[in-house]
C-alpha positions in Angstrom: -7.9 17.5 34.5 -8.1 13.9 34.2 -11.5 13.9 32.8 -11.0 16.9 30.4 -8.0 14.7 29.2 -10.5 12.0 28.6 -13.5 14.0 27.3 -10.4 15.1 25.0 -9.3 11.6 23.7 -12.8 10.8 23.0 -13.1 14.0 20.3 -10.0 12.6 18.9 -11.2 9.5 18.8 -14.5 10.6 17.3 -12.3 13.2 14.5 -9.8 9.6 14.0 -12.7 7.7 12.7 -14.6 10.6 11.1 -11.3 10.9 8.9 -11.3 6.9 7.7 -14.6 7.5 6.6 -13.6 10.4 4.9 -10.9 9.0 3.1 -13.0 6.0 1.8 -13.8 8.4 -0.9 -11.9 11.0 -3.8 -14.1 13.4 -2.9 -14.4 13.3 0.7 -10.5 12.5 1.4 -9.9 16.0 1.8 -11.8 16.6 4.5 -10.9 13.2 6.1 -7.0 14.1 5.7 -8.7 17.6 7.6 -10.6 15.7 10.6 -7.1 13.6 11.4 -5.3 16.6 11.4 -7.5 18.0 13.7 -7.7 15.2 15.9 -4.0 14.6 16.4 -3.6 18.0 17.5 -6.6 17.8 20.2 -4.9 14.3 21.2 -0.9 15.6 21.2 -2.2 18.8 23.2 -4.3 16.7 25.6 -1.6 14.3 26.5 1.1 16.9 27.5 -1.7 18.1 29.9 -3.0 15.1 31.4 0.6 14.3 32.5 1.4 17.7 33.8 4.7 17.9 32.1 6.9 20.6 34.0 8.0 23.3 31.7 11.7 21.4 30.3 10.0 18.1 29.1 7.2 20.6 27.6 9.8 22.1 25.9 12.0 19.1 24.9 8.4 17.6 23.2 7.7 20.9 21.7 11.3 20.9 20.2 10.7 17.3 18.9 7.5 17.7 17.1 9.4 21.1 15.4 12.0 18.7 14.2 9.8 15.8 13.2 7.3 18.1 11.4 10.0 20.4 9.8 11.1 17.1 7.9 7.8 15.5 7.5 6.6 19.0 5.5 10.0 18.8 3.5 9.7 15.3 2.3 5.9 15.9 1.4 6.7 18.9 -0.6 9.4 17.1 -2.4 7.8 13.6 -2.7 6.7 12.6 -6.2 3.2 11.4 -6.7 4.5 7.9 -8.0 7.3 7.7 -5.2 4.2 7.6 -2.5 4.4 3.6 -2.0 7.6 3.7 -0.9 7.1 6.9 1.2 4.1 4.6 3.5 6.4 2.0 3.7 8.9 4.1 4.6 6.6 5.8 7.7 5.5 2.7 8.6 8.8 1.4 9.8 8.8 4.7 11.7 6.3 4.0 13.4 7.5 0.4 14.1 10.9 1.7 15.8 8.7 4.4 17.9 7.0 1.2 19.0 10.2 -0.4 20.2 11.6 2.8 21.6 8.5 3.2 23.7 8.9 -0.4 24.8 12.4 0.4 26.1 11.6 3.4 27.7 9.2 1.6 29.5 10.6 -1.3 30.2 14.4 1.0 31.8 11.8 3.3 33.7 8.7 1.7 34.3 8.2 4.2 37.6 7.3 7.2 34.7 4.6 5.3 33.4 3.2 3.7 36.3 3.8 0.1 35.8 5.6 -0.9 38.5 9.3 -0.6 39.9 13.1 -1.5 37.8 12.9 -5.0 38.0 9.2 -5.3 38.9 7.0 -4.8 36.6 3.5 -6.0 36.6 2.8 -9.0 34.6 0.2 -7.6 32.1 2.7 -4.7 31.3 5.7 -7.1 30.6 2.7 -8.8 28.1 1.7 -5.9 26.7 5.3 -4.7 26.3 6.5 -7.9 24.5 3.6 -7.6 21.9 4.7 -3.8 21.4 8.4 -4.5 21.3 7.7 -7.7 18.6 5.4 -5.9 16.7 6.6 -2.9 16.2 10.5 -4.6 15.3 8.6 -6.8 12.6 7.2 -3.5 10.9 9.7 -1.3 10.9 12.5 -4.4 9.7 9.5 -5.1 7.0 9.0 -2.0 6.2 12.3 -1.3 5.2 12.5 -4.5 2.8 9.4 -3.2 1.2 10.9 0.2 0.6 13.5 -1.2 -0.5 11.1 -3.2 -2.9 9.2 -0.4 -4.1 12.5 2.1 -4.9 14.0 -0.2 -6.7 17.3 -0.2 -4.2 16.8 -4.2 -4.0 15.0 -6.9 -6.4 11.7 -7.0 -6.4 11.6 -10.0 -7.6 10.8 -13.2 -4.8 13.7 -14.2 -2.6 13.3 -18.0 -1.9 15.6 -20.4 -0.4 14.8 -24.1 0.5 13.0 -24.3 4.0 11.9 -20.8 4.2 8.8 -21.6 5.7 10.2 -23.9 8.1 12.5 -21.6 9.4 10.1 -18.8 9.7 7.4 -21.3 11.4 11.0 -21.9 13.9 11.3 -18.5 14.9 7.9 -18.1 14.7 7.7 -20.3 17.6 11.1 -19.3 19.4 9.5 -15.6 19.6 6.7 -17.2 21.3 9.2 -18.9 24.1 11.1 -16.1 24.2 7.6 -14.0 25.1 6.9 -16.2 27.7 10.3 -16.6 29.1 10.6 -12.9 30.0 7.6 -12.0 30.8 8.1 -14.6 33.5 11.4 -13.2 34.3 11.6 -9.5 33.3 15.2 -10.2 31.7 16.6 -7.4 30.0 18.6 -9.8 27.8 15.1 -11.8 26.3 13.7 -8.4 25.9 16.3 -7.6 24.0 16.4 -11.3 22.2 13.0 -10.4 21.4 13.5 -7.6 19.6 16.5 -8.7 17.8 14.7 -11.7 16.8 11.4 -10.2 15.3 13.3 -8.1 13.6 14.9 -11.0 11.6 11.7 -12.4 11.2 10.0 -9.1 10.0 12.8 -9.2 7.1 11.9 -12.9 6.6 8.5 -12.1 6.1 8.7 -9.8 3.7 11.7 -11.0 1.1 9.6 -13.6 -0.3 7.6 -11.7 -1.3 7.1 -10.4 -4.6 6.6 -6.5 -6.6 3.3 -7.7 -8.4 1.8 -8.4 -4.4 3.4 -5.0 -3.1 -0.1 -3.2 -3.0 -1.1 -6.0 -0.2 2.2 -6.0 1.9 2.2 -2.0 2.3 -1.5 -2.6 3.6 -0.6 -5.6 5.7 2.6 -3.7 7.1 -0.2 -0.6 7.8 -2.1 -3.1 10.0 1.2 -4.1 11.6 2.1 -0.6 12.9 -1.7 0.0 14.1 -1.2 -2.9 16.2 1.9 -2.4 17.4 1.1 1.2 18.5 -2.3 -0.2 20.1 0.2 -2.7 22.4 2.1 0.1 23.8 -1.0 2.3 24.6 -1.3 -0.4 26.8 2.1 -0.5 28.1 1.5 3.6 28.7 -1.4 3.8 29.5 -2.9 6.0 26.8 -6.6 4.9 26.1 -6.4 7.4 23.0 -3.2 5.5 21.3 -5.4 2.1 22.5 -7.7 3.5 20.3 -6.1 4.6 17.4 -3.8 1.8 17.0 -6.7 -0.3 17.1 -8.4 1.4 14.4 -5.3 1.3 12.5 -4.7 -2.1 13.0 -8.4 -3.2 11.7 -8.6 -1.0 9.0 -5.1 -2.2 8.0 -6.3 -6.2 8.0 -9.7 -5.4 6.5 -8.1 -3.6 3.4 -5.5 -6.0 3.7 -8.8 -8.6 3.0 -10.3 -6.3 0.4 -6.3 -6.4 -1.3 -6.1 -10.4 -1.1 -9.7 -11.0 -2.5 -8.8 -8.8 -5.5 -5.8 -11.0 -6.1 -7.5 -14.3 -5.2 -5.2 -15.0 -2.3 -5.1 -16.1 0.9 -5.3 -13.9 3.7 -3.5 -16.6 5.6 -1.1 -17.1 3.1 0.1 -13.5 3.8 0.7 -13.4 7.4 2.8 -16.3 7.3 4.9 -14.5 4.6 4.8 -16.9 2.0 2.1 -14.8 -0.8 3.8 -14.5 -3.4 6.2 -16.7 -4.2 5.0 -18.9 -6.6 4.2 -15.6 -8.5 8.0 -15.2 -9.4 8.3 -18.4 -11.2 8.8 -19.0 -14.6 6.6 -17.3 -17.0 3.4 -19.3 -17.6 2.5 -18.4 -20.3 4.9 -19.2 -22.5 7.8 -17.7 -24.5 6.4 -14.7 -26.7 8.5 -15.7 -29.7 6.3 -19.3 -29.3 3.5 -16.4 -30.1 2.1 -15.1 -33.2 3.3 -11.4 -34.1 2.0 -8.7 -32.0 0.3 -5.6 -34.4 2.0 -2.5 -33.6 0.5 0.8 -34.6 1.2 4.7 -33.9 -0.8 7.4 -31.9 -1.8 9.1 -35.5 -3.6 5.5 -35.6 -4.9 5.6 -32.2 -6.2 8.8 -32.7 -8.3 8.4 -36.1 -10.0 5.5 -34.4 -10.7 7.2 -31.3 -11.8 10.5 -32.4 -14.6 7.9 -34.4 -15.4 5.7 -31.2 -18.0 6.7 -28.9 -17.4 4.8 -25.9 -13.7 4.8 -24.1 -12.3 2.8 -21.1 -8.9 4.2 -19.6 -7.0 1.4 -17.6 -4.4 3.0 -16.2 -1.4 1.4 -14.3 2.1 1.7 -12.6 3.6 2.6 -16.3 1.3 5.7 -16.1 2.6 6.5 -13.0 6.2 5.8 -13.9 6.0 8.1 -16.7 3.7 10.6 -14.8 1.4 10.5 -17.7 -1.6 11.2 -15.5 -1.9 15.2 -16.4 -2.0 14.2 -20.2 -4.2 11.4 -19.9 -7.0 13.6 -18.6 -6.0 16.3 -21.7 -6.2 13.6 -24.1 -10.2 12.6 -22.2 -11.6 15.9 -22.3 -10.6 16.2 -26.0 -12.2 13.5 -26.8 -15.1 14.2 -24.7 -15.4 17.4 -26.7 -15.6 14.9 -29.9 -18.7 13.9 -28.5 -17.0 10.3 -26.6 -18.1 8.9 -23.3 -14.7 8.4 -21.5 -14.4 6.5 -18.4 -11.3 5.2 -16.4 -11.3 1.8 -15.2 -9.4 1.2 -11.9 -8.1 -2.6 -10.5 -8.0 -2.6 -6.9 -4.0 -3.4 -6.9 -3.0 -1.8 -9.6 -0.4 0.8 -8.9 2.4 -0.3 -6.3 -0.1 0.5 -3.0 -4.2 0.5 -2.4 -5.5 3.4 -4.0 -2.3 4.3 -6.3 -3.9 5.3 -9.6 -7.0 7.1 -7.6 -4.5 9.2 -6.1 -2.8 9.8 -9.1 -5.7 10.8 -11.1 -7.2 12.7 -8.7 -3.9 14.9 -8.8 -5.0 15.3 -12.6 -8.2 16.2 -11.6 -10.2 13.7 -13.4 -13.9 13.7 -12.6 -14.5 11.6 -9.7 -17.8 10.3 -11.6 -15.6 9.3 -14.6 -13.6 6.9 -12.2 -15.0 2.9 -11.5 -13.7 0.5 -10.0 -13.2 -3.3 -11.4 -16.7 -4.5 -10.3 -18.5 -1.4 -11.8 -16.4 -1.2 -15.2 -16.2 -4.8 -16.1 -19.7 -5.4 -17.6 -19.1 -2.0 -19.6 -16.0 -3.4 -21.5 -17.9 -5.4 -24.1 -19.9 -1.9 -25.2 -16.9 -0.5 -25.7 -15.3 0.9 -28.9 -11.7 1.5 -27.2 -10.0 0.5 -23.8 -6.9 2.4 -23.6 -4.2 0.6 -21.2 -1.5 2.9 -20.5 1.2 1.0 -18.3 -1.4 -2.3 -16.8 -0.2 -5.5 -17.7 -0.8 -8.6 -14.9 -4.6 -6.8 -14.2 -5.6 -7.5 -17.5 -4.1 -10.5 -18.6 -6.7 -13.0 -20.0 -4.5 -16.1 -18.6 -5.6 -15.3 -15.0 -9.1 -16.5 -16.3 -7.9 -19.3 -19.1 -4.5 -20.7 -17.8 -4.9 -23.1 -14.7 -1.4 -23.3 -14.8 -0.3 -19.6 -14.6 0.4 -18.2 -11.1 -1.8 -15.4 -11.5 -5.1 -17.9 -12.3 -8.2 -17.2 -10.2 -7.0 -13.5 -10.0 -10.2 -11.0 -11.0 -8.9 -9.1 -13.9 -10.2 -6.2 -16.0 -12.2 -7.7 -18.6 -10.2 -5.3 -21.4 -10.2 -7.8 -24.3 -14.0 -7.4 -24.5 -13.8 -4.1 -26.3 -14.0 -3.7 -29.9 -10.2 -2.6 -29.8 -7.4 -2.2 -27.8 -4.3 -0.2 -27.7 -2.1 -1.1 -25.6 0.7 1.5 -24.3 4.3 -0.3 -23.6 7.7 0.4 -23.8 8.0 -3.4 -25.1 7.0 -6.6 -24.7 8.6 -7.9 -21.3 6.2 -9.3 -18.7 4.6 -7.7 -16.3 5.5 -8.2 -11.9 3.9 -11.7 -11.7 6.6 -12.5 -14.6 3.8 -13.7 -17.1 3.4 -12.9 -20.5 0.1 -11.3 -21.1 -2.3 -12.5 -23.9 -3.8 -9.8 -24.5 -1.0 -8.4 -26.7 -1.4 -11.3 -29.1 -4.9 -10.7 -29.4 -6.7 -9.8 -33.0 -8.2 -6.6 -31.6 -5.0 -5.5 -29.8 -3.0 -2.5 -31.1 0.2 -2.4 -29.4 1.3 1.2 -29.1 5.4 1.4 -28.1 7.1 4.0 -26.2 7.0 5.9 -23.3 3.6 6.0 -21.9 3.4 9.9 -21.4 5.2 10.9 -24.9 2.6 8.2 -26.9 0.2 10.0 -24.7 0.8 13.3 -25.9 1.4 12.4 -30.0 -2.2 11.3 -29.4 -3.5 15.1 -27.9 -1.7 16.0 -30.7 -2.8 14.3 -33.3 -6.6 14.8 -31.8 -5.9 18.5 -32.0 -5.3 18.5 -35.7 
């Protein structure tokens, strides 16, 4: 049984890693989202096998994953395409707390998992089980915060206070003590300290942290709960949840890389919790009215102009998705591909609140897959085009990150959208954007300010293209 368990884990395994690759790609994310499915099941049935579960716990487990998947399927049905940030975070604490639950279970009955006797447990376990526990309490308390974050049920602005760092670098090294203290001892009151402490340095972490840098903490706080499930499989003994969390954890850091490198920070900078602070500074770019007057204009303007423009860039951000503008946005492309344009959408690796926000939402609006490039691919195209259309981006395209040394988003990689020919420029008005700087580009000579809701403009435009 044993080694049918583990020939098992291994096509789970196999199906777990099949399914990242799949989901590296629109087109392929399907059948990625297909091959983890898959593989979960092989691994759930597998496990209540290899442990020869007598016919009650069976039954209790079955009952469980009834409930869990009863509300999981609810909440997906429900779920709103823009509310899916907050929905990761939101799972990701969950699968912090399982990580602490396990670590409790463990440590109260460490005879069920094979780790020793109540009051004995084997050294490496007690390791492994103080990782788990500390992990997996920093998640799900950072998780929430970033929930909270991304629904709007606290600030998202930065919360600083003098000697944040400090303090953090304290606890930082209390955990540590505390780690070594019980695992020295097995004391059920440091376990306990431990968790009650990373879970006040998991909020910590996270509340200095700013709604313009969100895409990078819901990928940090992914690679969190990989590694945090990957500590208990060690407590357990599961090779398979070894496994997975590890591929969870990685794949977590390196998009966390991939995140910070698109935003010119530090990956360093993150872990320790203070990214993002300077962002939610003053304004550095200085007062708008200090600015010349903006040029407003209507969609009966945008229209004329693009109906008579052959080449079109889309740049679509979290205002699209606010105003779930997506299914329009793709009408208003095919017309004017009918009209004989090239239409492309140009896509900033953090814009959206969470990697991979506007390809999702565009692929819900079935936009060509083709028609979709990302920042590196689109850039050079900008300055051959006739129209870039930037429907709820603001920070991404800001010519300040490339001109203003003294403006906290300087160094950041931005969409190079003032290099078309003309720009319109779709805002409900003319506050900043999440890094709390004004944005050049609206003061710009070839900039068309277009204000309103994002999905109503939108549509006036279909319309007036339909004429």
């Amino acid at each position: 049984m044993a080694t049918i368990s583990t020939l098992a884990y291994l096509v789970a395994a196999v199906l777990f890693i099949l399914a990242l690759r799949g989901l590296s790609h629109p087109e392929t994310s399907r059948r990625g989202n297909l091959y983890g499915m898959i593989g979960m099941a092989i691994a759930i049935v597998a496990t209540l096998f290899h442990h020869g579960m007598d016919l009650g716990g069976i039954v209790l487990i079955l009952v469980g994953l009834a409930l869990g998947g009863s509300v999981g399927a609810v909440v997906a049905k429900r779920i709103q395409m823009t509310a899916l940030p907050q929905l990761v975070a939101a799972f990701h604490s969950l699968v912090g707390m399982a990580a602490v639950f396990v670590a409790a279970g463990a440590f109260y009955s460490p005879e069920s998992f094979g780790i020793g006797t109540h009051g004995h447990i084997h050294t490496q376990s007690l390791i492994e089980m103080s990782l788990g526990i500390a992990i997996g309490a920093v998640t799900f308390s950072g998780s929430v915060i970033a929930f909270a974050k991304l629904d709007g049920r606290m600030s998202g602005a930065p919360i600083i206070f003098k000697g944040q760092h400090l303090l953090n670098a304290a606890l930082g090294a209390l955990l540590l003590v505390l780690v070594i203290a019980f695992v020295a001892t097995g004391s059920p009151v440091l376990f306990w300290l431990i968790a009650l402490l990373s879970f006040a340095l998991g909020f910590l972490l996270i509340i200095p942290i700013g709604g313009a840098d969100m895409p990078v903490v819901v990928s940090m706080l992914n690679s969190y709960s990989g590694w945090a499930a990957a500590g208990i499989g060690f407590t357990v003994g599961n090779l398979l949840l070894i496994v997975t969390g590890a591929l969870v954890g990685a794949s977590g850091a390196i998009l966390s890389y991939i995140m910070c490198k698109g935003m010119n920070r530090s990956i360093i900078n993150v872990l320790l919790g203070g990214f993002g602070a300077e962002a939610g500074g003053a304004a550095a770019g200085g007062a708008t009215a200090e600015r010349a007057p903006v040029k407003a204009g209507s969609p009966e303007d945008a229209a004329f102009i693009m109906k008579n423009a052959q080449k079109i860039i889309v740049v679509p951000g979290y205002g699209m998705a606010v105003a779930q503008a997506q299914q329009v946005l793709r009408e208003m492309g095919d017309l004017l591909k009918k009209e004989g344009a090239e239409v492309e959408y140009a896509i900033h690796p953090v814009a959206g609140r969470m990697p991979g926000h506007m390809n999702v939402l565009l692929a819900e609006a079935n936009v060509p897959y083709e028609d979709v490039k990302e920042l590196e691919e689109i850039n050079p195209e900008f300055a051959e085009a006739d129209v870039a259309y930037v429907i709820g981006a603001n920070d991404v395209t800001n010519p300040a990150a490339k001109t203003d040394k003294s403006s906290p988003i300087y160094g950041m990689p931005i969409l190079d959208v003032e290099r078309a020919k003309t720009v319109f420029f779709v805002k409900r008005g003319m506050s900043s954007g999440y890094a709390g700087v004004d944005n050049e580009l609206f003061f710009r000579p070839n900039t068309m300010m277009l204000f309103g809701d994002a999905k109503k403009v939108t549509q006036e435009i279909v319309q007036a293209l339909q004429k």
